[in-house]
Backbone as CSV, one residue per row, in Angstrom:
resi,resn,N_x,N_y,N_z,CA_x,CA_y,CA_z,C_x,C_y,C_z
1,UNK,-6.792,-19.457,4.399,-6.817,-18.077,3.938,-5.575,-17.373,4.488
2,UNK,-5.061,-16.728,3.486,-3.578,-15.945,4.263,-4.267,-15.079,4.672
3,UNK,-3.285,-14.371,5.156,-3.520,-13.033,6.156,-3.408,-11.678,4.764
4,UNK,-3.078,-12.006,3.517,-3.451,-10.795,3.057,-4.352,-10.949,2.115
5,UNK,-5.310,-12.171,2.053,-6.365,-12.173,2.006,-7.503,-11.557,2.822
6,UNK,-6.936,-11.876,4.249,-7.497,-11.249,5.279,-7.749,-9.909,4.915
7,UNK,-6.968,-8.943,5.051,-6.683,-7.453,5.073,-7.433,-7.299,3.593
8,UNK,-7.432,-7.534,2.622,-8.038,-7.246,1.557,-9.367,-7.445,2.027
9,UNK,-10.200,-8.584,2.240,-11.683,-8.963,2.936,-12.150,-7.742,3.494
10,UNK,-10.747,-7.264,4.916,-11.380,-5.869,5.319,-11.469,-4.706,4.586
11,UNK,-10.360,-4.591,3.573,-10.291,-2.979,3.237,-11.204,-3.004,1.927
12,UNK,-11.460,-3.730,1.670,-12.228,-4.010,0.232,-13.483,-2.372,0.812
13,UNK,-13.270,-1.771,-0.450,-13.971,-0.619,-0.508,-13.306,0.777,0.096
14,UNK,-12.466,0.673,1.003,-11.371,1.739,1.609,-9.898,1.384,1.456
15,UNK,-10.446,1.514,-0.270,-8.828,1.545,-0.752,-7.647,2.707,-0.643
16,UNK,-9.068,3.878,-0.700,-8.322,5.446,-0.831,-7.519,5.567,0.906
17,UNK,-8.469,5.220,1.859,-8.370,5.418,2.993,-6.582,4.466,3.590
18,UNK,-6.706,3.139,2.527,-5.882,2.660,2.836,-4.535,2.769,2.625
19,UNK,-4.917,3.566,1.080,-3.125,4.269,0.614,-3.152,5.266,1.262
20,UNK,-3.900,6.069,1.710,-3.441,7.465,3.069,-2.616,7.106,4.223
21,UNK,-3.192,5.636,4.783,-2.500,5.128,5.900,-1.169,4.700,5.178
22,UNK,-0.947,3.650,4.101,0.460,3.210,3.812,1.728,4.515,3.791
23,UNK,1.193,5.412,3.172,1.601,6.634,2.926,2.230,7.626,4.038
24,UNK,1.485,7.646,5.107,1.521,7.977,6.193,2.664,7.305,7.154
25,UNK,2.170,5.832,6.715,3.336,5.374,7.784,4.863,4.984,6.973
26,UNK,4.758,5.122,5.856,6.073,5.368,5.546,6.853,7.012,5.244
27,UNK,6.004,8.077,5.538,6.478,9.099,5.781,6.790,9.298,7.340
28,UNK,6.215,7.978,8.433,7.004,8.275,9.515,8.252,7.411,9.563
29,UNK,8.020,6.266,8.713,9.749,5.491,8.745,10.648,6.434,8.450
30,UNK,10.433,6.801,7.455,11.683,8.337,6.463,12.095,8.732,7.588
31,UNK,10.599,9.822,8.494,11.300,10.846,9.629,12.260,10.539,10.976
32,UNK,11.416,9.172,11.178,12.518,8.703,11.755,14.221,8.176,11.526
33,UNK,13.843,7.494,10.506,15.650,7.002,9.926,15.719,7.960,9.061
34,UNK,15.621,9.490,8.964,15.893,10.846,8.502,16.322,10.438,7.114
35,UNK,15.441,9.646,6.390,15.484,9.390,4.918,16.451,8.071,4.609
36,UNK,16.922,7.732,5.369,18.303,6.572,5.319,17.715,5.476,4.079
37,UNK,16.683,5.656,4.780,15.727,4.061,3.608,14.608,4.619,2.853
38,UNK,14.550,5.179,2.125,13.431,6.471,1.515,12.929,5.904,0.385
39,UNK,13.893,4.775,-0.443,14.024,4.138,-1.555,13.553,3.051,-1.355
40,UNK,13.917,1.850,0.150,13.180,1.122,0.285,11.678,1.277,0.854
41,UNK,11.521,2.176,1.531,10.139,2.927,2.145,9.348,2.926,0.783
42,UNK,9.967,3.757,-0.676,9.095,3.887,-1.454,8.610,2.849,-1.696
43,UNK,9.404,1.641,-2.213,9.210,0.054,-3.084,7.899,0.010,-2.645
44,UNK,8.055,-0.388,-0.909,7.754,-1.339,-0.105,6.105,-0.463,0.116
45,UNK,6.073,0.832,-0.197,4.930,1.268,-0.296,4.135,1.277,-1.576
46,UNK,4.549,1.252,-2.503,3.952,1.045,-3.965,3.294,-0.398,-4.149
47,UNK,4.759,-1.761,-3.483,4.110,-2.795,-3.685,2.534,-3.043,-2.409
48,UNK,2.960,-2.230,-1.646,1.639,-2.555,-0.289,0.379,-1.742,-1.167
49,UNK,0.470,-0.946,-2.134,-0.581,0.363,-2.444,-0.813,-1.216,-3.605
50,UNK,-0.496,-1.180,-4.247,-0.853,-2.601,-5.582,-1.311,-3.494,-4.848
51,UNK,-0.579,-4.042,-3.635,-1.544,-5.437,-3.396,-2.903,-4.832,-2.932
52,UNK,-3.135,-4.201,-2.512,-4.321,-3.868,-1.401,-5.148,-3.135,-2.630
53,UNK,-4.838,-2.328,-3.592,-5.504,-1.469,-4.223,-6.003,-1.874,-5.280
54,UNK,-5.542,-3.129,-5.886,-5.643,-3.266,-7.250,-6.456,-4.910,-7.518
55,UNK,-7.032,-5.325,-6.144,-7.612,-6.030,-6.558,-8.864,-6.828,-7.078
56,UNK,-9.416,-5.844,-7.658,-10.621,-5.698,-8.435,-10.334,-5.108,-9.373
57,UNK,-8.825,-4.840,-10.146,-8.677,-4.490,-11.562,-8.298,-5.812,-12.341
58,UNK,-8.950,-5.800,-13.638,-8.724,-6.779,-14.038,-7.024,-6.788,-15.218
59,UNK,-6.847,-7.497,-15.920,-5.650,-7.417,-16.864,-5.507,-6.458,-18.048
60,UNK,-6.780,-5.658,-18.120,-7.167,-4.813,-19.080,-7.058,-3.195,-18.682
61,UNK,-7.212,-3.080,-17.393,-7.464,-1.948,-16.847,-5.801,-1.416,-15.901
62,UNK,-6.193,0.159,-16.366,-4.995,0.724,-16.418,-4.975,1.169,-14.625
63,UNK,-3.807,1.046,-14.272,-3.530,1.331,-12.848,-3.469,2.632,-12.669
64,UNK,-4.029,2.943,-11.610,-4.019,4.727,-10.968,-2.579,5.431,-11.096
């Protein structure tokens, strides 16, 4: 089992809770490197909000 199998196992059901935290901690990367990487902060938070969020949507169903 990978490890983001793992993390899914746990968050399964605190998905909302979990994009607050991704969210959170890439609004403290920004404050710290005063936006330098704001673009990679976003990616890298959209793809973490999809893996973790979206997996109980199936190929039919429209993403948040």
């Amino acid at each position: 089992m990978s490890m983001m199998d793992k993390l899914k196992g746990l968050l399964k059901g605190h998905e909302e809770q979990a994009g607050k935290g991704i969210d959170k901690g890439g609004d403290y990367v920004d404050e710290r490197t005063q936006g330098k990487y704001r673009s990679q902060v976003d990616t890298a938070q959209d793809r973490m909000k999809q893996q973790l969020g979206d997996q109980d949507r199936g190929p039919d169903q429209p993403t948040r």
